[in-house]
Residue frames as a rotation matrix with the C-alpha (Angstrom) as fourth column:
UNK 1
-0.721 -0.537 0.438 20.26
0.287 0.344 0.894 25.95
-0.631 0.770 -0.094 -16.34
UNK 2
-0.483 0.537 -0.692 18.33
-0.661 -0.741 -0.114 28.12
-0.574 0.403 0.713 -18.99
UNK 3
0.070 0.097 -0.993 16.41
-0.933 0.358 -0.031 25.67
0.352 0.929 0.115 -21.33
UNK 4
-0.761 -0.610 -0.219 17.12
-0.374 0.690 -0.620 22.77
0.530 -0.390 -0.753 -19.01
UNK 5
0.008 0.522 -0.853 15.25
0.428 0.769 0.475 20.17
0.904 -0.369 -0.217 -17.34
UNK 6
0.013 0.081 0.997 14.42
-0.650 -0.757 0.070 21.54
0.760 -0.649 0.043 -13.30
UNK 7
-0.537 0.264 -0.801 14.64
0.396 0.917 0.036 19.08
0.745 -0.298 -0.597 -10.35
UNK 8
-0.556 0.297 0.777 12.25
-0.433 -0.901 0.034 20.55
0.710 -0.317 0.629 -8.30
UNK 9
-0.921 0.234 -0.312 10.95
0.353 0.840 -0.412 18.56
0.166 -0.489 -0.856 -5.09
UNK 10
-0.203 0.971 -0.128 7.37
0.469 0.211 0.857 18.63
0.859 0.114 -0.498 -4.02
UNK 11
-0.074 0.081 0.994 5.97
-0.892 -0.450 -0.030 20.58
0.445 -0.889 0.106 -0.95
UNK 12
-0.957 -0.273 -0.096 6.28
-0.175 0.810 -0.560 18.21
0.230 -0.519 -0.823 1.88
UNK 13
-0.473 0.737 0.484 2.43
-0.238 0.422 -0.875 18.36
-0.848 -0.529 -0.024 2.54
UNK 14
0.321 0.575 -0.753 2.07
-0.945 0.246 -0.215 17.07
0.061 0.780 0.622 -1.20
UNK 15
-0.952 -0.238 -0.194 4.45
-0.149 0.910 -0.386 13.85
0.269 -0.338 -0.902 -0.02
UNK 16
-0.811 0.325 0.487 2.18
-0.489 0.081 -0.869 13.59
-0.321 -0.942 0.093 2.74
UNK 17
0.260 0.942 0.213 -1.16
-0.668 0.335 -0.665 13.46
-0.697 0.030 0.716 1.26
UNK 18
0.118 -0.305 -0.945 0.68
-0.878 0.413 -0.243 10.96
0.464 0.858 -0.219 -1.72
UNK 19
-0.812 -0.404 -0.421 1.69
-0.213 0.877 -0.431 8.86
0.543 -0.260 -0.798 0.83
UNK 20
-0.427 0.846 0.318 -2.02
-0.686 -0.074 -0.724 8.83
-0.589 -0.528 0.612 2.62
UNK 21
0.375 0.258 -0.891 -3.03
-0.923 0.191 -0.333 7.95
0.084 0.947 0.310 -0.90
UNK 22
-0.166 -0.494 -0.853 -0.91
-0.444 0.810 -0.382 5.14
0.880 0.316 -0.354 -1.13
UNK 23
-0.881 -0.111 0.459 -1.57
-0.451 -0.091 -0.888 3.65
0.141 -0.990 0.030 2.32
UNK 24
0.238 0.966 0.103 -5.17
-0.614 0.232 -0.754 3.71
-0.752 0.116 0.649 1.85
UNK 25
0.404 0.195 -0.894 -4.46
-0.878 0.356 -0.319 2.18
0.256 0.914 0.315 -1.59
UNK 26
-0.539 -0.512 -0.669 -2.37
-0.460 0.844 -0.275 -0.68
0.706 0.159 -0.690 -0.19
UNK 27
-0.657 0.537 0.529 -5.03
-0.279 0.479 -0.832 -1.45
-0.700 -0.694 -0.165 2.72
UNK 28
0.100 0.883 -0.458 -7.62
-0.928 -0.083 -0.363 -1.35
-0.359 0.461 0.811 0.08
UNK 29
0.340 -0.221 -0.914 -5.37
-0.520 0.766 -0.378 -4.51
0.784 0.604 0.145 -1.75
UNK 30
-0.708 -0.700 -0.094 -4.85
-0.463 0.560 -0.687 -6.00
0.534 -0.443 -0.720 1.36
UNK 31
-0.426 0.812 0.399 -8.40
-0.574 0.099 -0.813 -6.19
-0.700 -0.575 0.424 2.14
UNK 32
0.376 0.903 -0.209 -9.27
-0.810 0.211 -0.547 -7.34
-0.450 0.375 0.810 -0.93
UNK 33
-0.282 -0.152 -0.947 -6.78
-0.455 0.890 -0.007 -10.18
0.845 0.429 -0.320 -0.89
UNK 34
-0.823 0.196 0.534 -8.11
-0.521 0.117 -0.846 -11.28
-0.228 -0.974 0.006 2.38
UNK 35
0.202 0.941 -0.272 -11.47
-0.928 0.096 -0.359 -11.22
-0.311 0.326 0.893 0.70
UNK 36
0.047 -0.357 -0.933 -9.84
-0.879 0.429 -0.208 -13.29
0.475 0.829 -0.294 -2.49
UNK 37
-0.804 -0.561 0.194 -8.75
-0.583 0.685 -0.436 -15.47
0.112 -0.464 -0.879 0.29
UNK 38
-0.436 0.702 0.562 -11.94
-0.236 0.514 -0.825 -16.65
-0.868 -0.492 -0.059 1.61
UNK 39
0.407 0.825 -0.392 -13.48
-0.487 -0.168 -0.857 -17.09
-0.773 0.539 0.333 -2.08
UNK 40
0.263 -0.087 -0.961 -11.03
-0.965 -0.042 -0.260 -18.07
-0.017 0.995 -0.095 -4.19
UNK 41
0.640 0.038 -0.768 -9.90
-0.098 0.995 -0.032 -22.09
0.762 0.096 0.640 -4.99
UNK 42
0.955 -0.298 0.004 -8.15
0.019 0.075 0.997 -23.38
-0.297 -0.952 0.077 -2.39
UNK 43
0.354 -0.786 0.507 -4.86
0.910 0.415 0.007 -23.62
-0.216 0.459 0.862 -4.72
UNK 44
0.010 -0.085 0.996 -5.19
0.164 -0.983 -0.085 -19.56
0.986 0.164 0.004 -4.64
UNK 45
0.669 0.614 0.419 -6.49
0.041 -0.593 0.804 -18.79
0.742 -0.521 -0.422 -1.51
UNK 46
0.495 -0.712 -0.498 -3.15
0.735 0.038 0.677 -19.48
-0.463 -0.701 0.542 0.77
UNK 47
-0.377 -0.621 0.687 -1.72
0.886 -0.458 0.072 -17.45
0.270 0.636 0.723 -1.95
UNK 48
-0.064 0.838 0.541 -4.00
0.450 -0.460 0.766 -14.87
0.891 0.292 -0.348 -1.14
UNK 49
0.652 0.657 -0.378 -3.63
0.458 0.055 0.887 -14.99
0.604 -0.752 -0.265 2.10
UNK 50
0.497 -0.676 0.544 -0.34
0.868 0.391 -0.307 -14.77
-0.005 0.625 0.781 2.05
UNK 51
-0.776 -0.259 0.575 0.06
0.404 -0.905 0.136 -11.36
0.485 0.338 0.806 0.38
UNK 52
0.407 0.852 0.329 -2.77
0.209 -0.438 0.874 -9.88
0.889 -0.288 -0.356 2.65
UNK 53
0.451 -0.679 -0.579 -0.44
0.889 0.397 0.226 -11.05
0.077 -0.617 0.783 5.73
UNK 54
-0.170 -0.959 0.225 2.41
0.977 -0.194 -0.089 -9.23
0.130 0.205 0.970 3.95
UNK 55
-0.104 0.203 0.974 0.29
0.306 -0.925 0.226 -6.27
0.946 0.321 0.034 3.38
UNK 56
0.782 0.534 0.322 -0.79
0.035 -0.554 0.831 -5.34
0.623 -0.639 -0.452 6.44
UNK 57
0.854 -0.228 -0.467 2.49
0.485 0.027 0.874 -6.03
-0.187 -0.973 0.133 8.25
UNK 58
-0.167 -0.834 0.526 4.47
0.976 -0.217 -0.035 -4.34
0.143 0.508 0.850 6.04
UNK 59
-0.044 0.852 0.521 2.06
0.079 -0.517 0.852 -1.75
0.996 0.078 -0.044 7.04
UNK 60
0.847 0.528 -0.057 1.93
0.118 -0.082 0.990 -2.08
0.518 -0.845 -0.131 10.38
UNK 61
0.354 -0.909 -0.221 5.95
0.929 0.313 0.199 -2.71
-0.111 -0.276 0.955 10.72
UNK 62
-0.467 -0.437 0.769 6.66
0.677 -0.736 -0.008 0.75
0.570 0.516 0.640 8.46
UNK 63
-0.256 0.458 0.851 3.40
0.058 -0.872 0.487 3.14
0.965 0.174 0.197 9.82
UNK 64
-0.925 -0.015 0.380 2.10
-0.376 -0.124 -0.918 1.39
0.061 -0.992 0.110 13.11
UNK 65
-0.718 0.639 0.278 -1.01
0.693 0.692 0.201 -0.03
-0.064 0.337 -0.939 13.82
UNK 66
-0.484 -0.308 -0.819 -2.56
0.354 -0.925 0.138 3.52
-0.800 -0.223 0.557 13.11
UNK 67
-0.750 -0.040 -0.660 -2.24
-0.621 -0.301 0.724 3.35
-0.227 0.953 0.201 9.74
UNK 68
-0.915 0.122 -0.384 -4.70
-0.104 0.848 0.519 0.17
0.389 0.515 -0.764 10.15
């Protein structure tokens, strides 16, 4: 379409290294609620814990333990 928007997908080894990216980035926030956990009031810190849990097993459920 001349003038027109393109829908043009990504090479598959840009996915790839996006999703690496993102991976690392969600261990990084699963480590550092973990941390949160052990530091923060106790009225946080289950909370914390919690979503650290989630992270990693959403993680581990989706990539393997691999990815961890």
């Amino acid at each position: 379409m001349p003038g027109g928007a393109v829908d043009v997908a990504p090479p598959a080894a840009t996915v790839i290294r996006q999703m690496q990216a993102a991976i690392l980035e969600a261990r990084a926030a699963a480590f550092a609620f973990q941390r949160l956990g052990r530091s923060a009031p106790p009225t946080l810190a289950w909370r914390c814990d919690q979503v650290a849990r989630a992270i990693v097993e959403g993680l581990r459920e989706s990539f393997g333990d691999g990815v961890l």
